[in-house]
C-alpha positions as CSV (number, residue, x, y, z in Angstrom):
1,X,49.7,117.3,64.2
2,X,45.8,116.4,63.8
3,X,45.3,119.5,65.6
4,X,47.2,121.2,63.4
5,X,45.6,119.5,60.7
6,X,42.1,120.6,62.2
7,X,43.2,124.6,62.8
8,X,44.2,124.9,59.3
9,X,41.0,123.2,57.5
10,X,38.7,125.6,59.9
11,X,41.0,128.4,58.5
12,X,40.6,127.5,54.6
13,X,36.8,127.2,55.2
14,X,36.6,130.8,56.2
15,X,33.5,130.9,57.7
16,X,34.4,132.4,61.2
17,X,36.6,135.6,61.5
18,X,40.1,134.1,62.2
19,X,40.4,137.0,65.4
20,X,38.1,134.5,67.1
21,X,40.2,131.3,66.6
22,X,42.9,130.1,68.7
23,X,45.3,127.7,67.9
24,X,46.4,127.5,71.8
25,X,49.9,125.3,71.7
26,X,52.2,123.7,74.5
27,X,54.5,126.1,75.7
28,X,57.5,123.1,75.6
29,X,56.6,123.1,71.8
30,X,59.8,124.6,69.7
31,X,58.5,127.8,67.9
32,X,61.0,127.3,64.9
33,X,59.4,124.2,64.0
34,X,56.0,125.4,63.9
35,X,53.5,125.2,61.0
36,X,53.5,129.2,60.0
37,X,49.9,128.9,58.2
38,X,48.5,129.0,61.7
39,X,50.6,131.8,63.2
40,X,47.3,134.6,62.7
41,X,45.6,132.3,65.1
42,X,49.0,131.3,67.4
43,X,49.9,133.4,70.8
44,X,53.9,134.0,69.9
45,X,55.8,136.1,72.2
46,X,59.8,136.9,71.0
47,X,62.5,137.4,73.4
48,X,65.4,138.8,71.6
49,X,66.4,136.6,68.5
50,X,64.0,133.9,69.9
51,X,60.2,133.2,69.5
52,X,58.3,130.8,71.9
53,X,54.4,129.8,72.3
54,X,52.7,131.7,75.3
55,X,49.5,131.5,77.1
56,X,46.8,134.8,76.4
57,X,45.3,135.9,80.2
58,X,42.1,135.2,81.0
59,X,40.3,137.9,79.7
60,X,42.0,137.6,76.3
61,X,41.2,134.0,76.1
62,X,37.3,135.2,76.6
63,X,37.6,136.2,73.4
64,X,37.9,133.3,71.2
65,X,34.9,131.7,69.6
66,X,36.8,128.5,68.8
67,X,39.6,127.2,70.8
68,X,42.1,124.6,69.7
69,X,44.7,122.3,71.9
70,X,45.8,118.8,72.9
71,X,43.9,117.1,76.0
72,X,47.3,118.1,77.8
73,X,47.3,121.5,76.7
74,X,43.8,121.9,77.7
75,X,44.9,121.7,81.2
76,X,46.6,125.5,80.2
77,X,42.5,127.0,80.4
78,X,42.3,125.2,83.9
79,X,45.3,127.0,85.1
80,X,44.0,130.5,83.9
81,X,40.7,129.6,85.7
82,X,36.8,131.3,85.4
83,X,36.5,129.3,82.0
84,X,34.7,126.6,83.8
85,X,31.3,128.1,82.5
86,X,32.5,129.9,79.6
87,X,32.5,126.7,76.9
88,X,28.7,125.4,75.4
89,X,30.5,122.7,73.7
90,X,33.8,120.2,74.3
91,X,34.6,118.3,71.4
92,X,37.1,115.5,71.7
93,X,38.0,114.5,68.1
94,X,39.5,111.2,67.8
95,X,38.6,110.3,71.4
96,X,39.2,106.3,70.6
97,X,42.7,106.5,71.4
98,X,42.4,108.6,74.0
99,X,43.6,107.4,77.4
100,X,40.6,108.4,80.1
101,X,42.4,109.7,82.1
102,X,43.0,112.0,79.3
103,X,39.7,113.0,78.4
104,X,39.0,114.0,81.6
105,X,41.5,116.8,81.7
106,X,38.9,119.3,79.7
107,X,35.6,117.7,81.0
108,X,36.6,118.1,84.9
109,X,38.1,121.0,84.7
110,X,36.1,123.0,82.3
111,X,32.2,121.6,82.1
112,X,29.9,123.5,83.2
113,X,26.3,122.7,84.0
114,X,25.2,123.6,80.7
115,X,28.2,122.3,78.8
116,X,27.7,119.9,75.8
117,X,30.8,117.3,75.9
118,X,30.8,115.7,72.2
119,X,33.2,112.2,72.0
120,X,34.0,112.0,68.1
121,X,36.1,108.7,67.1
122,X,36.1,105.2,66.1
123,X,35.9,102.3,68.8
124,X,36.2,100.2,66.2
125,X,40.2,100.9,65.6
126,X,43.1,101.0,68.2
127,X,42.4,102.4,71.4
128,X,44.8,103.8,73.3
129,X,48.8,103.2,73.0
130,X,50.6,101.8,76.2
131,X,53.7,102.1,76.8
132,X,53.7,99.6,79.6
133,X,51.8,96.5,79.5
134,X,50.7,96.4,83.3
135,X,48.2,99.3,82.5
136,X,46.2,96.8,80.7
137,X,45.6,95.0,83.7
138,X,43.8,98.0,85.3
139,X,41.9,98.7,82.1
140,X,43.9,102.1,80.4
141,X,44.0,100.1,77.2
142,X,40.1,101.2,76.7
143,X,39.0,104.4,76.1
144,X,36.4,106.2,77.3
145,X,34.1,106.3,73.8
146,X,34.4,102.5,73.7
147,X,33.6,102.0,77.1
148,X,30.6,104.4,76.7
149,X,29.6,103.2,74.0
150,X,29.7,99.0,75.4
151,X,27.3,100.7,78.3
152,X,23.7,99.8,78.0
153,X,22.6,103.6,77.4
154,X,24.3,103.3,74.1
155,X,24.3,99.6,73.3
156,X,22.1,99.0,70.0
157,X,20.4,102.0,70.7
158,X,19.0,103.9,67.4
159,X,18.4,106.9,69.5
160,X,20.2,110.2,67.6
161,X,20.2,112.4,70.9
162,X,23.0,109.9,72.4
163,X,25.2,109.2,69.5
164,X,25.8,109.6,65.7
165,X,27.2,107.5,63.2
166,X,28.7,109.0,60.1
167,X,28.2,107.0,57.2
168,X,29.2,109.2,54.6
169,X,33.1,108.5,54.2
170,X,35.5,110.3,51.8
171,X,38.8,108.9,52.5
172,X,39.5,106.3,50.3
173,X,38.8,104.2,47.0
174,X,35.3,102.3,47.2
175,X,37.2,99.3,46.5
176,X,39.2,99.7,49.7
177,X,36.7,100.5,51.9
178,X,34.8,97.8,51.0
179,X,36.1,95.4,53.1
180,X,36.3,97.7,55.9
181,X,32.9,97.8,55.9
182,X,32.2,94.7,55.8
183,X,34.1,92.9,58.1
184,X,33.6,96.0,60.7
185,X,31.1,98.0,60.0
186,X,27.8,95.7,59.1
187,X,27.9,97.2,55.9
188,X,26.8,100.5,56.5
189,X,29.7,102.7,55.4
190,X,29.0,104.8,51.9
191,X,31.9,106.3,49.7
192,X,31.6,110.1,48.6
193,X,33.6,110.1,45.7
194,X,32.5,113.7,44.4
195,X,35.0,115.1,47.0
196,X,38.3,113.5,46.0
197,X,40.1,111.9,43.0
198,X,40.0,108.7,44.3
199,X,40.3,107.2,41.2
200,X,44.2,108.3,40.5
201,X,45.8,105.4,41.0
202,X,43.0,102.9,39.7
203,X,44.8,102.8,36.1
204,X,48.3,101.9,37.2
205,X,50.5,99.5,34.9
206,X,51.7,98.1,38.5
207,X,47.9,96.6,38.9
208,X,46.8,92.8,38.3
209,X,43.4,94.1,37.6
210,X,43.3,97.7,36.5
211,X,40.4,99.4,38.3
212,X,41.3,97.3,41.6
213,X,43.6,99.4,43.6
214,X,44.3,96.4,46.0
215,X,47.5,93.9,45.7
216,X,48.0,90.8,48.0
217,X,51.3,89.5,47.4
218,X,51.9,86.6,48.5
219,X,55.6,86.0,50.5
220,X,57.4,82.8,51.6
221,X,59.9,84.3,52.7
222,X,62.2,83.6,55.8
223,X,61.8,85.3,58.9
224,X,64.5,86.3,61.4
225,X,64.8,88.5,65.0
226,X,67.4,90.6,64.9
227,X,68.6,93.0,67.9
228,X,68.4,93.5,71.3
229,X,64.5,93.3,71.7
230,X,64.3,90.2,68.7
231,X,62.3,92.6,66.4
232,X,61.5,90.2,63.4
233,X,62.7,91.1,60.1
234,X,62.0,89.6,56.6
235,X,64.6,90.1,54.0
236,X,62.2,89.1,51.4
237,X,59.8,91.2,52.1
238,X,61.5,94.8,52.7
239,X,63.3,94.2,49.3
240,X,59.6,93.4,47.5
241,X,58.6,96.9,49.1
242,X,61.5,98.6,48.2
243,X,60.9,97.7,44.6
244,X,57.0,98.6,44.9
245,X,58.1,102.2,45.9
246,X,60.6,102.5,43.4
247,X,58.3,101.7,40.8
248,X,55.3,103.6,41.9
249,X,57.4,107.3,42.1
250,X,58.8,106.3,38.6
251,X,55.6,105.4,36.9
252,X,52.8,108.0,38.9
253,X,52.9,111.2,40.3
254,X,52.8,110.0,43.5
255,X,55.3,111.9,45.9
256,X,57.4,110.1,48.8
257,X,55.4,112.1,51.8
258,X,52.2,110.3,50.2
259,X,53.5,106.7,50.6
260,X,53.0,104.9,54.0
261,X,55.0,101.7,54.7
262,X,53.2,100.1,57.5
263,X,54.9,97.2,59.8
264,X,58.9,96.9,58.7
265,X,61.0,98.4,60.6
266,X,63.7,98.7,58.1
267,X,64.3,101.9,57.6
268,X,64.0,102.8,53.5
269,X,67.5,104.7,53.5
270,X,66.5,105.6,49.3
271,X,63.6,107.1,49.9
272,X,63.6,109.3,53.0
273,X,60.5,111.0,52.3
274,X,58.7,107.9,53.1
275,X,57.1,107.3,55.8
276,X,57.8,103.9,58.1
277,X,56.0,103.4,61.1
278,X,53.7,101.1,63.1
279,X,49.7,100.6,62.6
280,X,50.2,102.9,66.0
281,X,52.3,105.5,64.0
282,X,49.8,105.9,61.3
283,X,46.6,106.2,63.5
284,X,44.5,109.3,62.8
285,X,46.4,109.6,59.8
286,X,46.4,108.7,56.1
287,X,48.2,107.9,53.0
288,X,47.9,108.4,48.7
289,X,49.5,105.0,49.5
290,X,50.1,102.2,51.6
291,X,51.9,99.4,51.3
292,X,51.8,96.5,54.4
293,X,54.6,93.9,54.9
294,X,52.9,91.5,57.4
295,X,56.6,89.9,57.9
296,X,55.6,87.2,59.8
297,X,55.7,83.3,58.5
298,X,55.4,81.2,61.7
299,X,52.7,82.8,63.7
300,X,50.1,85.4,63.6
301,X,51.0,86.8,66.9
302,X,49.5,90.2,67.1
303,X,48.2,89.8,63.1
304,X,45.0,88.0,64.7
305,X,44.0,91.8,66.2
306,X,40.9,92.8,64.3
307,X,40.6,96.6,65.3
308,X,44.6,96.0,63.6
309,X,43.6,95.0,60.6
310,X,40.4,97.6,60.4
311,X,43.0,100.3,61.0
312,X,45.7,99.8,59.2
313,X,43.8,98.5,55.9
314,X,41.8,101.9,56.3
315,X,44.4,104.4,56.1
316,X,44.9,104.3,52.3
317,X,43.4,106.4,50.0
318,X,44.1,105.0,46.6
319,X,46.4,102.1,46.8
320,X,46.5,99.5,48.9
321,X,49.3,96.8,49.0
322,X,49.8,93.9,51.3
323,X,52.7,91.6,51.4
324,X,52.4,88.4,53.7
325,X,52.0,84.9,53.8
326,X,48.6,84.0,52.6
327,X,48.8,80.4,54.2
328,X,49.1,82.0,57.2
329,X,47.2,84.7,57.4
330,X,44.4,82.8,56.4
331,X,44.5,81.1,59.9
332,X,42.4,84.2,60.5
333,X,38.8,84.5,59.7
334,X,39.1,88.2,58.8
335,X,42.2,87.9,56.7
336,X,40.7,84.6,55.2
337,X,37.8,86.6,53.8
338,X,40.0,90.0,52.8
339,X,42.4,87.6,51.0
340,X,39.6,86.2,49.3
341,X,38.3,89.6,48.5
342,X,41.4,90.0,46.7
343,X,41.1,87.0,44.9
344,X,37.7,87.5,43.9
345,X,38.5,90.6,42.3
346,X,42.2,89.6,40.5
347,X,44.4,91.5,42.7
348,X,46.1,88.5,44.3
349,X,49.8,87.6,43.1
350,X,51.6,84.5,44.3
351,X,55.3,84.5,45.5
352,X,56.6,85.1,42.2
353,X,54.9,87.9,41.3
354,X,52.3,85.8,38.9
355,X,48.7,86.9,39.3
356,X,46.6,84.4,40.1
357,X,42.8,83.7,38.4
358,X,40.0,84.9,40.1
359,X,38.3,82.6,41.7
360,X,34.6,81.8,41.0
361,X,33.2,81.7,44.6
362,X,34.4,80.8,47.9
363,X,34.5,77.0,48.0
364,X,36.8,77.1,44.7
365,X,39.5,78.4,47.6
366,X,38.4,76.9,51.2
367,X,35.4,74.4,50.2
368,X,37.2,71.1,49.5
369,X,36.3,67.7,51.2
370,X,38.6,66.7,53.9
371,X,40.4,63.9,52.4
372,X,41.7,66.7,50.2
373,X,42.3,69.0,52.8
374,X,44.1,66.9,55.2
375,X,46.4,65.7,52.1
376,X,47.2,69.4,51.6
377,X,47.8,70.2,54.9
378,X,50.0,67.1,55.0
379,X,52.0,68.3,52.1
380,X,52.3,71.9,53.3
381,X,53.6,70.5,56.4
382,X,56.5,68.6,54.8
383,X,57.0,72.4,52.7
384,X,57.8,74.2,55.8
385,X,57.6,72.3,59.0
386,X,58.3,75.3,61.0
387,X,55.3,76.8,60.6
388,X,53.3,73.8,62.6
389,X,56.3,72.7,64.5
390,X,56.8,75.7,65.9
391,X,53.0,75.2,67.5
392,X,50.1,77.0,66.2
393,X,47.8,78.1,69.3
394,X,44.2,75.5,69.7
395,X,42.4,78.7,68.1
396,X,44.6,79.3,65.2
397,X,44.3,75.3,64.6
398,X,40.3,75.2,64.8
399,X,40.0,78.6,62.8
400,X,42.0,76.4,60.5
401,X,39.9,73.6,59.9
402,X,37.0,75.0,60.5
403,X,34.0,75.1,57.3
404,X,33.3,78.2,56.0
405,X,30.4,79.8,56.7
406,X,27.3,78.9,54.2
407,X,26.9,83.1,53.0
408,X,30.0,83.8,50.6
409,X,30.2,87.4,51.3
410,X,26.9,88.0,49.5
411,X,27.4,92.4,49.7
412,X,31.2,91.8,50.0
413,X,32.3,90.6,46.5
């Protein structure tokens, strides 16, 4: 799909001949289900009532100024062989979830000596997705750009002739990305918003603050495993989602293929345009909106993952809507600070749906003294023992009780 995504916007741009591009696709892939914008630059051969992908010869593929493919499919230009010279540049675009072993299909095969390999990605979002655990032991969980880039070569290095960092972003709403860059980035990201209308959304009646396109709604409610592998559900929280979508396709123009549920695995059975998937499932990809049920109420678990968070916060464009359990999410120092964020700015509601005041500063929400605090933590024990009976992990505990740090977000809020 993102090469898909990438033939089609070098098409529209029009600034090579499209006789020179090649959209070069696996030859398992179904013809019937292919995306027909890109068959001037797709190799189809028919066989009686049936099309299929196929593979130009070597001289043919000598042609092309620009080819196109999966790190799998690359492995198609080893096979036809003499191309090991023929490329000046490699680009591997989204190369941060690439497994290594992946990237270096194209780059042994086809570098030559005075081949330019290009890594273009984030190693600040989720690396590569395992299917089993065990490769984590032997370090497939790590890409190769993030491993590069942890080297000393490229460690802290200001130096432009070993890597770039795009600033300039034009995804989403400045109020969005804020936080993103922030808590990741060290402040340095800068929203474009000439090149989109990120602004759509910004004036919805669904909004506790209109011109905030952010919503944390706070949920206290149950959570149960259900199925053979004890997937956890929350009742509570797919039916709160379920009314945000209804609402937003009644009162926007938002379409179902623009909204991105992120974390339930409830399938919306009304709205089957919708997409539902993982933080996994959404990687490379984005959304008009997003809406995030965090589902858990007892323990962070895999919630604690900051290049989780970063990625799955990041792929909305103009809405942004997270349903969870502040109490517990704030066990976290980067979800104490977003929710806080969303405080700051009037796009928190509690449990009932009842926006809450912004707050003034920071120690109007964590700085009280700690007779106060242990009393509150006393009574919020007695609310719902199960949280802490159920045992909170040493770190979630100190991260807990911990003061917060002096500087309130100074470039944050």
């Amino acid at each position: 799909m993102a090469a898909d995504n990438f033939a089609e916007a070098l098409l529209q741009h029009d600034f090579l001949e499209h006789k020179y591009i090649f959209r070069m696709h696996s030859l398992s892939t179904m013809a019937h289900s292919r995306n027909k914008k890109l068959d001037p630059i797709s190799y189809l051969a028919k066989e009686a009532k049936h099309r299929f992908f196929g593979i130009p010869d070597r001289l043919n593929l000598k042609m092309f100024r620009v080819i196109i493919a999966t790190l799998a499919t690359s492995s198609y230009l080893i096979l036809a062989g003499g191309l090991r010279d023929y490329f000046t540049h490699i680009i591997v675009d989204e190369a941060g979830q690439a497994l290594e072993s992946e990237v270096w299909i194209p780059i042994g095969g086809l570098v030559g000596k005075e081949t330019s390999v290009v890594l273009a990605g984030d190693p600040m979002q989720l690396g590569p997705v395992l299917n089993v655990n065990s490769m984590k032991w032997f370090g497939f969980d790590i890409s190769m750009l993030k491993r590069i880039m942890h080297s000393e070569m490229y460690k802290d290095s200001s130096d432009e002739r070993f890597f770039v960092i795009l600033r300039q972003t034009y995804r989403s709403h400045y109020n969005i990305l804020r936080p993103c860059s922030y808590l990741f980035y060290d402040n340095m990201l800068i929203v474009d918003d000439r090149q989109g209308n990120f602004y759509k959304l910004s004036d919805w009646e669904g909004l506790p603050t209109k011109g905030f396109p952010i919503i944390f709604h706070s949920s206290r409610g149950s959570e149960d495993e259900q199925g053979v592998n004890k997937s956890h559900q929350n009742t509570f929280e797919a039916n709160l989602v379920c009314k945000y979508v209804q609402r937003i396709l009644a009162e926007t123009n938002t379409q179902e293929k623009d909204i991105g549920v992120l974390r339930l695995r409830v399938m919306l059975a009304s709205f089957p345009g919708v997409t539902v998937d993982s933080v996994e499932g959404f990687q490379g990809s984005e959304r008009e909106v997003i809406i995030m049920s965090m589902v858990r109420q007892y323990d962070l678990g895999f919630l604690r993952c900051d290049l989780r968070i970063n990625t799955s916060i990041s792929r909305a464009k103009y809405l942004l809507i997270i349903i969870g359990n502040e109490a517990l999410l704030s066990l976290h120092a980067t979800w104490k600070k977003f929710i806080y964020y969303c405080r700051f700015h009037g796009g928190f509601l509690n449990s009932c749906g009842v926006k809450m005041d912004p707050i003034a500063d920071e120690e109007e929400m964590y700085g009280k003294d700690e007779e106060k605090e242990e009393e509150e933590e006393e009574n919020y024990k007695n609310e719902d023992d199960e949280i802490y009976e159920n045992g909170l992990e040493e770190e979630e505990e100190e991260v807990f009780n911990e003061s917060v740090p002096d500087d309130p977000l100074n470039n944050f809020i």
